[in-house]
C-alpha positions as CSV (number, residue, x, y, z in Angstrom):
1,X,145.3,69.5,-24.7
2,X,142.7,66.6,-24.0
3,X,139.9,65.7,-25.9
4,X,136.3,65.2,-24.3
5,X,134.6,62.2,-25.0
6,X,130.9,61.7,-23.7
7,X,129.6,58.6,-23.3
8,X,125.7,58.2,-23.5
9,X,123.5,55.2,-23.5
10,X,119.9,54.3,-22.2
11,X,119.2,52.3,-19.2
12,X,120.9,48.8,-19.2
13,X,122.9,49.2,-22.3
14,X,126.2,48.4,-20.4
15,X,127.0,51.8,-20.2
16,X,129.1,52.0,-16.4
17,X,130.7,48.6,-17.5
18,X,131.9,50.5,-21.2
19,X,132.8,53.6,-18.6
20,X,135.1,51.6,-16.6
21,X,136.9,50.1,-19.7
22,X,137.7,53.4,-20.9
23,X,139.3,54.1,-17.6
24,X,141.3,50.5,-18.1
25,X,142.8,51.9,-21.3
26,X,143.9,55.3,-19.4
27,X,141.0,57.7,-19.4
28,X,139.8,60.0,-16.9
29,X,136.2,59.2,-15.9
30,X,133.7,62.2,-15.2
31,X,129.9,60.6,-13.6
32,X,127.0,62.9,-14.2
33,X,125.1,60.6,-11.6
34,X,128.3,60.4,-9.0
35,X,128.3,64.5,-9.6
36,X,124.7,64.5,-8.0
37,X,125.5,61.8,-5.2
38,X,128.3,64.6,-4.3
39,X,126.1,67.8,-4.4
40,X,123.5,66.0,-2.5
41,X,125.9,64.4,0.1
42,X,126.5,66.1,3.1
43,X,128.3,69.7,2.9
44,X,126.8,69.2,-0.6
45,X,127.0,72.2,-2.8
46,X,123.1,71.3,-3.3
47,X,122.1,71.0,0.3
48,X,121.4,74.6,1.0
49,X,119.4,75.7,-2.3
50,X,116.9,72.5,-1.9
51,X,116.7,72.9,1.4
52,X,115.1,76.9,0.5
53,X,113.0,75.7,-2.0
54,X,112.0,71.6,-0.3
55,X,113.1,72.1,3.3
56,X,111.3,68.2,3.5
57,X,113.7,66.7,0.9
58,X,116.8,67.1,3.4
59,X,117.2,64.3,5.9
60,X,120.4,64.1,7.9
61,X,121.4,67.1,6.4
62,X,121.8,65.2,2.8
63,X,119.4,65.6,-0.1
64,X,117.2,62.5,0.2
65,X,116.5,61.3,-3.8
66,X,113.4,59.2,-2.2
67,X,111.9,62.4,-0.7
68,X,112.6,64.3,-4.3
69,X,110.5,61.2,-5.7
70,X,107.8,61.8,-4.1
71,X,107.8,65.3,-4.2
72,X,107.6,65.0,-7.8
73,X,105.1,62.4,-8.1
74,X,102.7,64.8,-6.2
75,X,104.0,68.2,-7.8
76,X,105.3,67.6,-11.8
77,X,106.3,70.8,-12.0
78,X,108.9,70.3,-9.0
79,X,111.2,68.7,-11.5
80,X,111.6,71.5,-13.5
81,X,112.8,73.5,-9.8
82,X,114.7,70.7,-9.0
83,X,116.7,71.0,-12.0
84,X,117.4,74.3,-12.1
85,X,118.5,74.0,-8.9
86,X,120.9,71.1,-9.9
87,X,121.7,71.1,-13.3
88,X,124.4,74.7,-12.8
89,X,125.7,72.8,-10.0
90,X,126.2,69.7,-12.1
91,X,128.3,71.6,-15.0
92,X,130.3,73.8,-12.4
93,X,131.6,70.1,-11.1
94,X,132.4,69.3,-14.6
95,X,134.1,72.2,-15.5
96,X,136.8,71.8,-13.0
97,X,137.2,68.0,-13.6
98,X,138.1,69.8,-17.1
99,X,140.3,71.9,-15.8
100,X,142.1,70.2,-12.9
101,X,142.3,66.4,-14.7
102,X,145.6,65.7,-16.5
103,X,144.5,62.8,-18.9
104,X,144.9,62.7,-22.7
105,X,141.3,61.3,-23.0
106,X,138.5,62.8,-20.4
107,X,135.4,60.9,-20.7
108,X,132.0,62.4,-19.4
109,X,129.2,59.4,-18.7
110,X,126.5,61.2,-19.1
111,X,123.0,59.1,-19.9
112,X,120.9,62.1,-20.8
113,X,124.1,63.3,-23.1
114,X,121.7,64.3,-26.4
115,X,118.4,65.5,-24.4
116,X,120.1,68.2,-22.4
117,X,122.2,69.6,-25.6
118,X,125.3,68.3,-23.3
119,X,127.0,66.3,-26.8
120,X,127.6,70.2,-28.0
121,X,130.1,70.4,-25.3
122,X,132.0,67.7,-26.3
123,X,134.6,66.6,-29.4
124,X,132.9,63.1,-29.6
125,X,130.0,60.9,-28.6
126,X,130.2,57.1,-27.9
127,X,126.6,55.3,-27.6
128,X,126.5,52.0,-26.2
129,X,123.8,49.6,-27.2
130,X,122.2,46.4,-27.2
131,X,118.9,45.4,-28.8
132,X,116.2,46.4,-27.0
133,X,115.2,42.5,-26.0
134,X,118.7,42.6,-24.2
135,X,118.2,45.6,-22.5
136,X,114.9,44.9,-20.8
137,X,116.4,41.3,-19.7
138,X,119.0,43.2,-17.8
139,X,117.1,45.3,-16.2
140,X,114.1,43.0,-15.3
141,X,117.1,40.6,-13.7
142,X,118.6,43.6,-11.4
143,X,115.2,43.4,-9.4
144,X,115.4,47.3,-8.7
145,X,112.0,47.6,-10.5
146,X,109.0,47.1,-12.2
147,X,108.4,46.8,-16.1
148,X,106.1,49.8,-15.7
149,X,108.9,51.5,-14.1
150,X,111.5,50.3,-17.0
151,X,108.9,51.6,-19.7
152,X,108.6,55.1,-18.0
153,X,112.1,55.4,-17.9
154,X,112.4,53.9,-21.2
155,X,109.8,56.9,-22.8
156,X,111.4,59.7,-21.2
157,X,114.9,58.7,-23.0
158,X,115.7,59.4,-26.7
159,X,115.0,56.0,-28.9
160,X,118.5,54.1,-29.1
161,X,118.3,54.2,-32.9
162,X,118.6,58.1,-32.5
163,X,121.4,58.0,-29.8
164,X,123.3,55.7,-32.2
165,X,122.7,57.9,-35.3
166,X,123.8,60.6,-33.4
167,X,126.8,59.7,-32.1
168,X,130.5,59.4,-33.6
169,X,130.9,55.7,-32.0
170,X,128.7,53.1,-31.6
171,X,130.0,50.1,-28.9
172,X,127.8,47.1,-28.7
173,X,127.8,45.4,-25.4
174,X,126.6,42.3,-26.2
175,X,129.9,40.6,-24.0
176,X,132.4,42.0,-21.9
177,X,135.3,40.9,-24.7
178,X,133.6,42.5,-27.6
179,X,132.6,45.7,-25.3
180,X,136.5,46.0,-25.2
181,X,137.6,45.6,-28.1
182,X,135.9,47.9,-29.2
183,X,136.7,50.9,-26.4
184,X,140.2,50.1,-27.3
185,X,139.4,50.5,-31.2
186,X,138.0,54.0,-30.2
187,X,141.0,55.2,-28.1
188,X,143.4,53.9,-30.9
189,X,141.6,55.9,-32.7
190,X,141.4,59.8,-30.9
191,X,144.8,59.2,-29.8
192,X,146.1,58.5,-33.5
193,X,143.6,61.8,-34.4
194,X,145.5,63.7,-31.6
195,X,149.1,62.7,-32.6
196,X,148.3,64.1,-36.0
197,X,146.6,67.5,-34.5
């Protein structure tokens, strides 16, 4: 029996750096955003349905996320086709990590965790955080993009306070030795719950 952990957390809250941690301390890592890089790769299980519905967003026979960008940015409602494409694909790929992964501890890094319903799937939810000063420094220093672009992602995610209220655990990632102390706290923790199940 294994218990299924997500793990949510807006942009630049530290979130793959907590993800790896819990793989450290013996967990089995599940990657919403590595599921998609797989269905879109190619001989993606993806490939085919977007290539009915946007035969332009396939280059190389792979789903091209720049293409889907722009497709959106012309068409808004192409998201909505895009995910409904996507999203079945996405839980089929985590059903059989369920099923085929041996690990006490299976944890699902999942950033959109509470606006997709997804936390109802799962025995806990972790919510990393940093104050929202932090966050934007992070992500202003990776040079990816702009602070309009930060702020739009930043809108279309539930507030942090929210996340955090929401969730079972709460792991601040102000520094990498606190960020683990912490992760270990919380697998101390189901693994002691489990021993006593």
């Amino acid at each position: 029996m294994s218990f299924a952990l997500g793990l949510t957390g807006s942009i630049g809250m530290g979130k793959s750096t907590t993800a790896q941690i819990f793989v450290d301390e013996g967990c089995a890592l599940w990657d919403a955003d590595e599921a998609v890089h797989r269905l879109y790769s190619r001989e993606g299980a993806a490939v085919e349905p977007m290539q009915a519905a946007f035969p332009d967003a396939i280059v190389e026979g792979t789903v091209s996320r720049d293409v889907l960008k722009q497709i959106i940015a012309q068409d808004p409602t192409a998201l909505k086709q895009i995910e409904a494409i996507v999203h079945p694909l996405v839980a089929t790929d985590r059903a059989a990590f369920r099923e085929q992964t041996k690990a006490d501890i299976l944890v699902f890094d999942i950033p959109l965790l509470f606006e997709t319903g997804g936390d109802a799937a799962m025995d806990a939810v972790a919510c990393v955080s940093v104050p929202a000063d932090e966050q934007k420094r992070r992500v202003m220093e990776r040079g990816t993009m702009t602070e309009a672009q930060f702020e739009q992602i930043r809108a279309k995610q539930m507030p942090n306070d929210e996340k955090c209220a929401r969730s079972d655990y709460v792991i601040v990632t102000d520094t990498l030795d606190h960020a683990r102390a912490q992760v270990q706290d919380v697998v101390r923790q189901i693994r002691a719950g489990m021993a006593d199940a």
